[in-house]
VEXMI-886525 format. One record per atom (N, C-alpha, C): x, y, z; residue in three letters; atom name. Coordinates in nm, 4 decimals, decimal comma, m for minus. Atoms other than C-alpha are relative to their C-alpha. Layout:
N
R        c1        c2        c3  residuo  atomo
R         X         Y         Z      ala     CA
...
//
This chain:
164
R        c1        c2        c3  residuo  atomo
R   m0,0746    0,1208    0,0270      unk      N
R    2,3937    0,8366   m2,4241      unk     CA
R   m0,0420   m0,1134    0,0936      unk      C
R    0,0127    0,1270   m0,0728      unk      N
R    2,3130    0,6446   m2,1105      unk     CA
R   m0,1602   m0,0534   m0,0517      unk      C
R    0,1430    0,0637    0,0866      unk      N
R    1,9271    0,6103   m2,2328      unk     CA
R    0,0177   m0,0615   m0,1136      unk      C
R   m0,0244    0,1143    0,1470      unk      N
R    2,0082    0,4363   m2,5784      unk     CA
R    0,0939   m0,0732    0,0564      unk      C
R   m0,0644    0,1293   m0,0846      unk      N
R    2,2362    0,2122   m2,3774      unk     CA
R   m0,0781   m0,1066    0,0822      unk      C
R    0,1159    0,1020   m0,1125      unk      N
R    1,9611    0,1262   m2,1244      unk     CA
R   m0,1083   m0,0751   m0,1582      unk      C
R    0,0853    0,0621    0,0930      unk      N
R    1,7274    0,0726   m2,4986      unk     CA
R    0,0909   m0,0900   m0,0829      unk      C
R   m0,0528    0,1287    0,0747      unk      N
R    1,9621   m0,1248   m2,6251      unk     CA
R    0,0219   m0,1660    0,0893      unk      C
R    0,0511    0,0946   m0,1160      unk      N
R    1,9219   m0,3374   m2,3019      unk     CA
R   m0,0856   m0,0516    0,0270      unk      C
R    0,1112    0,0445   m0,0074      unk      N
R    1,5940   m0,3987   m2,3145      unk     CA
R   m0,0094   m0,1378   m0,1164      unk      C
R    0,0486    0,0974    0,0279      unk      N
R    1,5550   m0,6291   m2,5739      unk     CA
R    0,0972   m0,1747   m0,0083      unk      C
R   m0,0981    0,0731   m0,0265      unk      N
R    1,8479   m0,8359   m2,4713      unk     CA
R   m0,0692   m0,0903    0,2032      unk      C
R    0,0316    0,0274   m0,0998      unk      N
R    1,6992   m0,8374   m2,1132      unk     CA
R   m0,1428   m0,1038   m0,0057      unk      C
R    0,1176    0,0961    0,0536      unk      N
R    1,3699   m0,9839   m2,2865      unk     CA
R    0,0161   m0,1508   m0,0540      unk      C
R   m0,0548    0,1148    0,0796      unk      N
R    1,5679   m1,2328   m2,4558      unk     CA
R    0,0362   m0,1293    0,0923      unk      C
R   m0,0273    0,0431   m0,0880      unk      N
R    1,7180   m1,3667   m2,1478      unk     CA
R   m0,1077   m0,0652    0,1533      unk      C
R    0,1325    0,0299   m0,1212      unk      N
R    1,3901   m1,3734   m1,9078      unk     CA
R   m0,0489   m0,1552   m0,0296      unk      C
R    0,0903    0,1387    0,0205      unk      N
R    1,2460   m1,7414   m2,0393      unk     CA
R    0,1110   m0,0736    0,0783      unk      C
R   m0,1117    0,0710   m0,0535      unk      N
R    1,5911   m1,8435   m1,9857      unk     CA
R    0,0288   m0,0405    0,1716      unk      C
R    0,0036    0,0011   m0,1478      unk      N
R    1,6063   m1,7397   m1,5893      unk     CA
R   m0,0920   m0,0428    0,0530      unk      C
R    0,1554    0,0021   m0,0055      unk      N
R    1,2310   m1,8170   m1,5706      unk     CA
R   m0,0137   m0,1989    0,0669      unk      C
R    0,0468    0,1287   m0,0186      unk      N
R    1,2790   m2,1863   m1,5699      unk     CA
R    0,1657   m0,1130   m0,1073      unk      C
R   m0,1547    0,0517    0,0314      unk      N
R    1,6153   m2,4094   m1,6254      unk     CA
R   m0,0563   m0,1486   m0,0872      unk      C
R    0,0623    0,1146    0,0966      unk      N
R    1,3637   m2,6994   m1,7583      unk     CA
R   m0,1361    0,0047   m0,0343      unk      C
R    0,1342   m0,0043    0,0301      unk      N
R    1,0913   m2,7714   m1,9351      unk     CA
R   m0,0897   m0,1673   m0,0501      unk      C
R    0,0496    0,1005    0,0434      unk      N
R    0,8091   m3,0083   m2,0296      unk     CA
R    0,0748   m0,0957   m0,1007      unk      C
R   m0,0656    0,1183    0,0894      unk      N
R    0,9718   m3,3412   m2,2400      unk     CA
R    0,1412    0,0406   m0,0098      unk      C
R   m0,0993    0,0006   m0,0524      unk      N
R    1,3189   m3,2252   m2,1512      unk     CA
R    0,0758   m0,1342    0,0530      unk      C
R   m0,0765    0,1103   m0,0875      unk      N
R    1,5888   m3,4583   m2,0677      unk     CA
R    0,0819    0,0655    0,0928      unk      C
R   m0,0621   m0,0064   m0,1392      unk      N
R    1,7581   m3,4146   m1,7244      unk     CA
R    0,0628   m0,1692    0,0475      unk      C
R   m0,0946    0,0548   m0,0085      unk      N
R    2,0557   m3,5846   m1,5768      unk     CA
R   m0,0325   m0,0231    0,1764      unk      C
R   m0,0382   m0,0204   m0,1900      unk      N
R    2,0861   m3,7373   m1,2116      unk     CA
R    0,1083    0,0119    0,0737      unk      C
R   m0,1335   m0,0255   m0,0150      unk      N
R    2,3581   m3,5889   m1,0757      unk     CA
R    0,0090   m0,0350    0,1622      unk      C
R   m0,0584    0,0871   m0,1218      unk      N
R    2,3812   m3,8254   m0,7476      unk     CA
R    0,0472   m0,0963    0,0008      unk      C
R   m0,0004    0,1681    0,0221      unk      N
R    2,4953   m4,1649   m0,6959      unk     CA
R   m0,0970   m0,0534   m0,0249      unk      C
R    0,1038    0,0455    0,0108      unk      N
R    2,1627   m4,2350   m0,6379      unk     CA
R   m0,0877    0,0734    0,0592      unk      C
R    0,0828   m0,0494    0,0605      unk      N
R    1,8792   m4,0514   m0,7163      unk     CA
R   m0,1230   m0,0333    0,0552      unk      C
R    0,1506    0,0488   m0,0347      unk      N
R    1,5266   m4,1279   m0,5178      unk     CA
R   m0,0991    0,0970   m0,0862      unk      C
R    0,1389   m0,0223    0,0730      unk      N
R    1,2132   m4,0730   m0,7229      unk     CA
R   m0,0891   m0,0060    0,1048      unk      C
R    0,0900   m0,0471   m0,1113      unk      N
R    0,9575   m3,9380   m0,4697      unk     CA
R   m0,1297   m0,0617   m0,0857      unk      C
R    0,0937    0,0026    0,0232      unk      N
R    0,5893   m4,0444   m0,5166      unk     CA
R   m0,0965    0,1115   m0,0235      unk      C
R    0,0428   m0,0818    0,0145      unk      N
R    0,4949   m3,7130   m0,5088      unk     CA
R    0,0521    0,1326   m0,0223      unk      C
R   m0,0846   m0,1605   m0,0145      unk      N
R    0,6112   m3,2959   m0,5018      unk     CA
R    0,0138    0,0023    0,1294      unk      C
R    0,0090   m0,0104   m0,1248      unk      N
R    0,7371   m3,2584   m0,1952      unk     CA
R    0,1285   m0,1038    0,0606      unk      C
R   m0,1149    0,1059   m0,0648      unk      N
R    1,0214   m3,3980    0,0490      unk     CA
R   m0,0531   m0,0981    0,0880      unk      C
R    0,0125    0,1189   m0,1515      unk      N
R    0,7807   m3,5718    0,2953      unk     CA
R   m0,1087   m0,1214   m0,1511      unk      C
R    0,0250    0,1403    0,0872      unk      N
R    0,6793   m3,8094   m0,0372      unk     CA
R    0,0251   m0,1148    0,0514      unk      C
R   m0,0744    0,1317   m0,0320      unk      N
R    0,7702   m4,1858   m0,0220      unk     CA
R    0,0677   m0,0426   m0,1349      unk      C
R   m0,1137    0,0397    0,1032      unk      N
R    1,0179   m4,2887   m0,2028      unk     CA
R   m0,0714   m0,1173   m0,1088      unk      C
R    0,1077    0,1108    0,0703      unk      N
R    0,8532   m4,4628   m0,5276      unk     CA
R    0,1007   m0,0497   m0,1361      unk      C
R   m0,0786    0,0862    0,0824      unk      N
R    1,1851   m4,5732   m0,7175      unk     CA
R    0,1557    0,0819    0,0013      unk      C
R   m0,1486   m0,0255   m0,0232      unk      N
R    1,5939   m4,4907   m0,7491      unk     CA
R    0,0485    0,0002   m0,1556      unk      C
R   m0,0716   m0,0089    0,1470      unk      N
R    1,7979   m4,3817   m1,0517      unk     CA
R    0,1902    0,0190    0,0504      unk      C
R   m0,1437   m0,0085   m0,0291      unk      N
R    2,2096   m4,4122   m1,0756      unk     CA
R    0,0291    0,1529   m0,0500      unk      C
R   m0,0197   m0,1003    0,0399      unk      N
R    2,4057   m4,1416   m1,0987      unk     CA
R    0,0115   m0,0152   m0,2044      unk      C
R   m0,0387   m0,0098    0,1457      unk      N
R    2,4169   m3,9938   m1,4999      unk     CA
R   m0,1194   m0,0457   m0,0679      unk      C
R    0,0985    0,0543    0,0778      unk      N
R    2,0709   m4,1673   m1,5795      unk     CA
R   m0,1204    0,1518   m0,0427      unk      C
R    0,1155   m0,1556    0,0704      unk      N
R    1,8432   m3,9481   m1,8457      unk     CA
R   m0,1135   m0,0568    0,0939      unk      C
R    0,1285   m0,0322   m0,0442      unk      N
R    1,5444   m3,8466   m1,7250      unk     CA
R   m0,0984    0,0639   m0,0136      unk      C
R    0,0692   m0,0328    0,1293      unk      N
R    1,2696   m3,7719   m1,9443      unk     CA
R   m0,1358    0,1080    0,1031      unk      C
R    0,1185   m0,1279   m0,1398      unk      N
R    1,0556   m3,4312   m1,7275      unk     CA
R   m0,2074   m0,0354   m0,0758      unk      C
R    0,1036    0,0005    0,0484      unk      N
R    0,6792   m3,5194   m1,7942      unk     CA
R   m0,0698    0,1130    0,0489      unk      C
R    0,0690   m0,1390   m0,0318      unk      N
R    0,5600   m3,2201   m1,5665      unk     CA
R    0,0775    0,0787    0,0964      unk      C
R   m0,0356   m0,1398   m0,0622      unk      N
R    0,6421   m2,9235   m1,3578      unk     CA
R   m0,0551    0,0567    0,1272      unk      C
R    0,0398   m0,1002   m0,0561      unk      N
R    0,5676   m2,8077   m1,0516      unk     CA
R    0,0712    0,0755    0,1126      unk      C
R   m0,1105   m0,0643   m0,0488      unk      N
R    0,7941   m2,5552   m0,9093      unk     CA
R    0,1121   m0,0487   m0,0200      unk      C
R   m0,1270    0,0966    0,0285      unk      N
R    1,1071   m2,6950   m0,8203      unk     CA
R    0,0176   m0,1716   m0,0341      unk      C
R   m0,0138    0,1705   m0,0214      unk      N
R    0,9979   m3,0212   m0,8175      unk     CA
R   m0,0451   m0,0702   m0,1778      unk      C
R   m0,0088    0,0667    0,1128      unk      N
R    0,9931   m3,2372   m1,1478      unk     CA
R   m0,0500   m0,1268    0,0034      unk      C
R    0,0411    0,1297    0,0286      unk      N
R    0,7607   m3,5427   m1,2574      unk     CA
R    0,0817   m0,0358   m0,0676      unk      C
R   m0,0881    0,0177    0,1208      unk      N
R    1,0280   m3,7420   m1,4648      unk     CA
R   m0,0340   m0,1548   m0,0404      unk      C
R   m0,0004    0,0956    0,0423      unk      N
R    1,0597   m4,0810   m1,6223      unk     CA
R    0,1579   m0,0929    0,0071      unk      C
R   m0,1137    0,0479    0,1362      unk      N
R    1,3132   m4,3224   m1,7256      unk     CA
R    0,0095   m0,1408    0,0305      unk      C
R    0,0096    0,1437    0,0804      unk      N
R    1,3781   m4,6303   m1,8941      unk     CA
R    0,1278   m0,1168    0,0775      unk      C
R   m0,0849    0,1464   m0,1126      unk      N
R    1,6787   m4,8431   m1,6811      unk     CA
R    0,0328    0,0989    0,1326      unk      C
R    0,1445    0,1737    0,0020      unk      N
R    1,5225   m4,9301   m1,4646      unk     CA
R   m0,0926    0,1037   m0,0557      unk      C
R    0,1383   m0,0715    0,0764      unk      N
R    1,1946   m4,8241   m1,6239      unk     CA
R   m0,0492   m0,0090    0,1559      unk      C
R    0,1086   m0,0472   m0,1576      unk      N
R    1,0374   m4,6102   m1,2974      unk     CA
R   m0,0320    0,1853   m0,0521      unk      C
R    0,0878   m0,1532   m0,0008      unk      N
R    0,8851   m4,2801   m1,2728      unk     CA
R   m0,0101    0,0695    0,1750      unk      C
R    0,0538   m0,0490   m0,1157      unk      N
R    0,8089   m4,0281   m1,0084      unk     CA
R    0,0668    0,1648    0,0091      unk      C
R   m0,0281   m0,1613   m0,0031      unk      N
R    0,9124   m3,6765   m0,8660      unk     CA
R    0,1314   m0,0098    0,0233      unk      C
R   m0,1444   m0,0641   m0,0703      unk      N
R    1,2350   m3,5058   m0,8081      unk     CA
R    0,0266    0,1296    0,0424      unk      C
R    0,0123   m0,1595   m0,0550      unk      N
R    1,3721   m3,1964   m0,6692      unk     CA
R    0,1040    0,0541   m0,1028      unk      C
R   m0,0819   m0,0586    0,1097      unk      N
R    1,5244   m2,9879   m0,9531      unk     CA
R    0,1630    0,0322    0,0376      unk      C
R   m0,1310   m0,0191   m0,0295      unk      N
R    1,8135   m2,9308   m0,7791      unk     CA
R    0,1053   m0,1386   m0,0138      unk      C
R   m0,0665    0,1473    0,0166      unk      N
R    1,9109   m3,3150   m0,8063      unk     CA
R    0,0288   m0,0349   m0,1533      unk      C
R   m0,0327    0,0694    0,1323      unk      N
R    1,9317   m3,3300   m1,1609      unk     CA
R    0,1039    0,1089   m0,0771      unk      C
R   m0,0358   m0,0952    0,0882      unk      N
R    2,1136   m3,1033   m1,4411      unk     CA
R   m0,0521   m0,0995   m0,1744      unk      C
R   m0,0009   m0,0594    0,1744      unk      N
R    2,0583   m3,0108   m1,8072      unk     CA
R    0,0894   m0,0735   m0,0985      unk      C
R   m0,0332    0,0727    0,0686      unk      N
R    2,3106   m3,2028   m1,9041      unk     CA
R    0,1310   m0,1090    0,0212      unk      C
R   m0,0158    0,1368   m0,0746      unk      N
R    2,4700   m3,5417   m1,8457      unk     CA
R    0,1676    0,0291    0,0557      unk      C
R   m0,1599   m0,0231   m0,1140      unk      N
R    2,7616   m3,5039   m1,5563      unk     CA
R    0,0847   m0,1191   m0,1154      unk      C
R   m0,0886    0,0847    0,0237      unk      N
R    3,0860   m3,6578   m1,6814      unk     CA
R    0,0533   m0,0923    0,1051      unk      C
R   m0,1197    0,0771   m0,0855      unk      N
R    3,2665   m3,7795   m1,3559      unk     CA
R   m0,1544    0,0254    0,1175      unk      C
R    0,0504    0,0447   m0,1258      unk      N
R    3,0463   m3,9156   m1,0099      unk     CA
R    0,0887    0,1130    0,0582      unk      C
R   m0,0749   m0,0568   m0,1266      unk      N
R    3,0817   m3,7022   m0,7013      unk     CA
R    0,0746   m0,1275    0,0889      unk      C
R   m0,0577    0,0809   m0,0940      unk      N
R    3,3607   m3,8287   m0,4973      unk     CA
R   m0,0337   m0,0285    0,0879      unk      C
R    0,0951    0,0833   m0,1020      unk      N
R    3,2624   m4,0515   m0,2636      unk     CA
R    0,0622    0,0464    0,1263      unk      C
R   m0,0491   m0,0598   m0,0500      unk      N
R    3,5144   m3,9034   m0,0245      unk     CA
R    0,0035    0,1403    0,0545      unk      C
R    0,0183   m0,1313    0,0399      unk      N
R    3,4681   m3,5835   m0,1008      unk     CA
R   m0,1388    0,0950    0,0013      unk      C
R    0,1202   m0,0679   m0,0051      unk      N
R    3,1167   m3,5090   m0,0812      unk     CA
R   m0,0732   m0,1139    0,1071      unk      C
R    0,0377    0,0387   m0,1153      unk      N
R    2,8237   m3,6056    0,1701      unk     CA
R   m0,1114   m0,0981   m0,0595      unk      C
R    0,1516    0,0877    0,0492      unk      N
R    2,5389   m3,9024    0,0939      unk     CA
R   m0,0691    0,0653    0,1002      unk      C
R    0,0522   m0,0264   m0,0498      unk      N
R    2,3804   m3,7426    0,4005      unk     CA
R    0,0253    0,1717    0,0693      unk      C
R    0,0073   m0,1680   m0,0544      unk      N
R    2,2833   m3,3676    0,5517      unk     CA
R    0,1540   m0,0325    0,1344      unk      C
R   m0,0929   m0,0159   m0,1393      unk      N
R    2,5034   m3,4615    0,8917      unk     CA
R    0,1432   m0,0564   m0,0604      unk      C
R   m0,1419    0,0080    0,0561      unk      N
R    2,7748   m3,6333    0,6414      unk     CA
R    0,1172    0,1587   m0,0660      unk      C
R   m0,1007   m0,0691    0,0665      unk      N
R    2,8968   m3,3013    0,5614      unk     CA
R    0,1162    0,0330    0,0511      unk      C
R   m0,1169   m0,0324   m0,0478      unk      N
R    3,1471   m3,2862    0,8086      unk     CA
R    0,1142   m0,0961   m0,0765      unk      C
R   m0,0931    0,1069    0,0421      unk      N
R    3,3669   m3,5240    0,5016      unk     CA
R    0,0210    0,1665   m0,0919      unk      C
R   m0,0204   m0,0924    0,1138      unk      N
R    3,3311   m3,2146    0,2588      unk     CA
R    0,0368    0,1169    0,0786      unk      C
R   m0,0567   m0,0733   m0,0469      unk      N
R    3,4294   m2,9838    0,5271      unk     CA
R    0,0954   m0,0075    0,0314      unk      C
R   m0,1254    0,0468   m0,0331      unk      N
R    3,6982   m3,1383    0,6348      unk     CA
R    0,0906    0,0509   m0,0995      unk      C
R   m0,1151   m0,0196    0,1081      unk      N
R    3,8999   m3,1135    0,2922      unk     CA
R   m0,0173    0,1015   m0,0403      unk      C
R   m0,0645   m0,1370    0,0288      unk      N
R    3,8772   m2,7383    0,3336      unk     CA
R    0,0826    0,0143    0,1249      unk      C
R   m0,1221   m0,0250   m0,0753      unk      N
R    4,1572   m2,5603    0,4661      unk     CA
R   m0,0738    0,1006    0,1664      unk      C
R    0,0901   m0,0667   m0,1296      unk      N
R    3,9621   m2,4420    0,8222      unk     CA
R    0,1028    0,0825    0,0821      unk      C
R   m0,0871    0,0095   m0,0890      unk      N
R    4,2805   m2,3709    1,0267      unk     CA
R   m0,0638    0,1330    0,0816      unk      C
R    0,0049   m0,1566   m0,0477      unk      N
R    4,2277   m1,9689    1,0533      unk     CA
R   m0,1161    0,0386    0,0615      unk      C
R    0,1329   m0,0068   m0,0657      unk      N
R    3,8587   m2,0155    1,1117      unk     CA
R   m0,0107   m0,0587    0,1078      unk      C
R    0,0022    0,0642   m0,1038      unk      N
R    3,8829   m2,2614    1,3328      unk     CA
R    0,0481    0,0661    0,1607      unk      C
R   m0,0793   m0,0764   m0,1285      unk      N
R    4,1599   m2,0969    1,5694      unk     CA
R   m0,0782    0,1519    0,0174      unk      C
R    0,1110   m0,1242   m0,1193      unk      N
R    3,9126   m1,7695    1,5708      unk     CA
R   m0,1213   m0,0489    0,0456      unk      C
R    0,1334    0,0347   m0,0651      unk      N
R    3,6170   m1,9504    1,6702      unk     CA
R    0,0750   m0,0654    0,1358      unk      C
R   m0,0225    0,0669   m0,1528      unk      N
R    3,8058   m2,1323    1,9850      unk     CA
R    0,0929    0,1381    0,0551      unk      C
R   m0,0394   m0,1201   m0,0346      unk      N
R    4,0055   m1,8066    2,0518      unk     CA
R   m0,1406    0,0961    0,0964      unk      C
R    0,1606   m0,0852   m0,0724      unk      N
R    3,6070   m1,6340    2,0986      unk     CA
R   m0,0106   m0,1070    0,1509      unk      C
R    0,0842    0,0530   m0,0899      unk      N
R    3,4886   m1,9017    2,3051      unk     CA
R    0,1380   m0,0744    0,1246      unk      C
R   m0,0981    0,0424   m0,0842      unk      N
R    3,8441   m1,9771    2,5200      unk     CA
R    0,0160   m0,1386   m0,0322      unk      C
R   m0,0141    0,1145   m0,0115      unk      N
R    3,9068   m2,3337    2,3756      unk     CA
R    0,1496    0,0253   m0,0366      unk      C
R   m0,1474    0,0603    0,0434      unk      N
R    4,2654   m2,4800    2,3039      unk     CA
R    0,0162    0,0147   m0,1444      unk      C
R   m0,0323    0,0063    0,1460      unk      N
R    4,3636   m2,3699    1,9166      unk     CA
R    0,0519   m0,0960   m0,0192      unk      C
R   m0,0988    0,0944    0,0594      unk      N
R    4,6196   m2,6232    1,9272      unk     CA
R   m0,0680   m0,1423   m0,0392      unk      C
R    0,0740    0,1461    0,0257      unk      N
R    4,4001   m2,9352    1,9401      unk     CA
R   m0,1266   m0,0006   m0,0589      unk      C
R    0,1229   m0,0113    0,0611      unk      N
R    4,0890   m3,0014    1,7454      unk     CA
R   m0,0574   m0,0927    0,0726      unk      C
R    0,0937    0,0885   m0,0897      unk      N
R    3,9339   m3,2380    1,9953      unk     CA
R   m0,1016    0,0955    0,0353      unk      C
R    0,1150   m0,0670   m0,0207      unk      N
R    3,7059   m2,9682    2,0747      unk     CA
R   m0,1344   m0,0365   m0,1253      unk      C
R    0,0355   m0,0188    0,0905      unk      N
R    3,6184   m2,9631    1,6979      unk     CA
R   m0,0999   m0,1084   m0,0789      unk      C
R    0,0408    0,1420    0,0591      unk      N
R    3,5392   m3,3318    1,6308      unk     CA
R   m0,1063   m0,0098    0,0809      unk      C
R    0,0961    0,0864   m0,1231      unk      N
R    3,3715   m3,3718    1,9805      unk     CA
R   m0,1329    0,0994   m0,0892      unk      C
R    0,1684   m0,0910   m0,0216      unk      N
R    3,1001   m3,0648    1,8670      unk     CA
R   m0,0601   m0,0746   m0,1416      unk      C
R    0,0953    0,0927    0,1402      unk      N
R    3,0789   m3,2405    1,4970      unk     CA
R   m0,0575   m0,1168    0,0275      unk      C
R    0,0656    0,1674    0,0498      unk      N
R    3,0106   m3,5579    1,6059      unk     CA
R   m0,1174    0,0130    0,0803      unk      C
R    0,1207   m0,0468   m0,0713      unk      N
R    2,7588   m3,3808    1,8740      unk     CA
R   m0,1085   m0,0049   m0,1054      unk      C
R    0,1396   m0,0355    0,0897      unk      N
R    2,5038   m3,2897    1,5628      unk     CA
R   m0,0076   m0,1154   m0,0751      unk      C
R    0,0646    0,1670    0,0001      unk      N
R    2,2965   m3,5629    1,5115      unk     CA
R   m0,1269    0,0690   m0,1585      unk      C
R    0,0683    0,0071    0,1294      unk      N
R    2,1015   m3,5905    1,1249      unk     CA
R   m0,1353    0,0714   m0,0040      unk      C
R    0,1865   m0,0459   m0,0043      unk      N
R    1,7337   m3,5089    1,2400      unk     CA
R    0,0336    0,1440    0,0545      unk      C
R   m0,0079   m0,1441   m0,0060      unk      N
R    1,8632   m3,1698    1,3771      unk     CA
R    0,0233    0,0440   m0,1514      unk      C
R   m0,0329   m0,0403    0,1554      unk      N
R    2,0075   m3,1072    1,0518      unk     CA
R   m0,1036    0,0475   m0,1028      unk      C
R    0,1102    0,0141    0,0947      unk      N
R    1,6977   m3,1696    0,8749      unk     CA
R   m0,1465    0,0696    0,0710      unk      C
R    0,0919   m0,1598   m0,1066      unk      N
R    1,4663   m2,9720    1,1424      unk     CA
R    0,0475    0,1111   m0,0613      unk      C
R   m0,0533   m0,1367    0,0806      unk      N
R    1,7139   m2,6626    1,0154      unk     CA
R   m0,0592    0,0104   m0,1249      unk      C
R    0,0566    0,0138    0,1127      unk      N
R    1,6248   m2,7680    0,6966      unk     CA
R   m0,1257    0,0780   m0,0765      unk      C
R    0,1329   m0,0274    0,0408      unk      N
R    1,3013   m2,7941    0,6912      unk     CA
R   m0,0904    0,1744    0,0393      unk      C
R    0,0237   m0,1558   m0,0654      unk      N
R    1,2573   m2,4549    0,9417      unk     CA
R    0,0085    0,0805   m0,1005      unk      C
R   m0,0811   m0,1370    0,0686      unk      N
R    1,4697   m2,2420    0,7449      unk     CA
R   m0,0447   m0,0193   m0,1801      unk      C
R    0,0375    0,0356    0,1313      unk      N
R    1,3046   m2,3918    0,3826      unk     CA
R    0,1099   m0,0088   m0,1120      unk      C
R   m0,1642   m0,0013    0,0601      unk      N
R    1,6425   m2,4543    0,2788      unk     CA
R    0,0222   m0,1771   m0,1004      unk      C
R   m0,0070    0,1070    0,0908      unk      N
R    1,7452   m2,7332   m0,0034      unk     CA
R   m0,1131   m0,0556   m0,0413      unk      C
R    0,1007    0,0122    0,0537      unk      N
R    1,4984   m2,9504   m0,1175      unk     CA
R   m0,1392   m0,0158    0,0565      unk      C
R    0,1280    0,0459   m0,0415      unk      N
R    1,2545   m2,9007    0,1294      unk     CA
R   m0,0565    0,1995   m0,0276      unk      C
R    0,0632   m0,0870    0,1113      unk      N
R    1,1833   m2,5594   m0,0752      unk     CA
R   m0,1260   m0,0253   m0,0301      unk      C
R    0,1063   m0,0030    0,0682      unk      N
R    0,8584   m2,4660   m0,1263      unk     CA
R   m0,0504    0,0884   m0,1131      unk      C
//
């Protein structure tokens, strides 16, 4: 019984492989799901920036390579690369809150904030002997990490879009 279960798996598992394989493809439209959207001059994060799209603008994929995406589009009419992770499949309804999420790697202490930290917090100053009661510890060490560390981690650890 379990073998004709596993063969009835197989061609379901075949079915599904193009799918996992690749989330876009050549002449595809893709969505920019930022406020704003830089179009790289090239594959790659150390590109130069070679034009800007709003959030929600199509974006017509002319090529492929890895994560990164040649795209197009028409307002404003520009072109250039992106990192697949910046766009989706299909067109966001609602902007990330501007509140709520980070325009920058070191802004994320806005999207951390509006989780509930309390329990984490009070065992991490518990380990290291700080004051639970006050978060002045907490602010002073966030506002310690400075953007270009951030993006050193980044880039070290091949993490977000500096993926190769």
């Amino acid at each position: 019984m379990k073998t004709s279960a596993f063969i009835l798996l197989i061609p379901l598992l075949l079915a599904a492989a193009p799918a996992a394989r690749a989330a876009f493809a050549k002449g595809d439209t893709a969505y920019a799901k930022r406020l704003e959207t830089l179009l790289l001059t090239g594959p790659g994060p150390f590109a130069g920036a070679g034009g800007k799209v709003a959030f929600g603008a199509p974006l017509k994929i002319e090529e492929m390579r890895g994560s990164w995406l040649r795209v197009s589009a028409k307002k404003p009419k520009t072109a250039g690369w992106v990192y697949a992770g910046n766009v989706a499949g299909e067109k966001p309804s609602i902007p990330p809150a501007s509140g709520m999420t980070a325009d920058t790697a070191s802004g994320t202490a806005v999207a951390a904030a509006a989780r509930p930290l309390t329990r984490i917090a009070g065992d991490y100053a518990e380990k290291r002997s700080l004051d639970p009661g006050g978060d002045e510890w907490l602010t002073a060490f966030a506002a310690a990490i400075v953007e270009e560390d951030i993006i050193i981690w980044l880039i070290e650890n091949k993490k977000g879009e500096y993926q190769q």
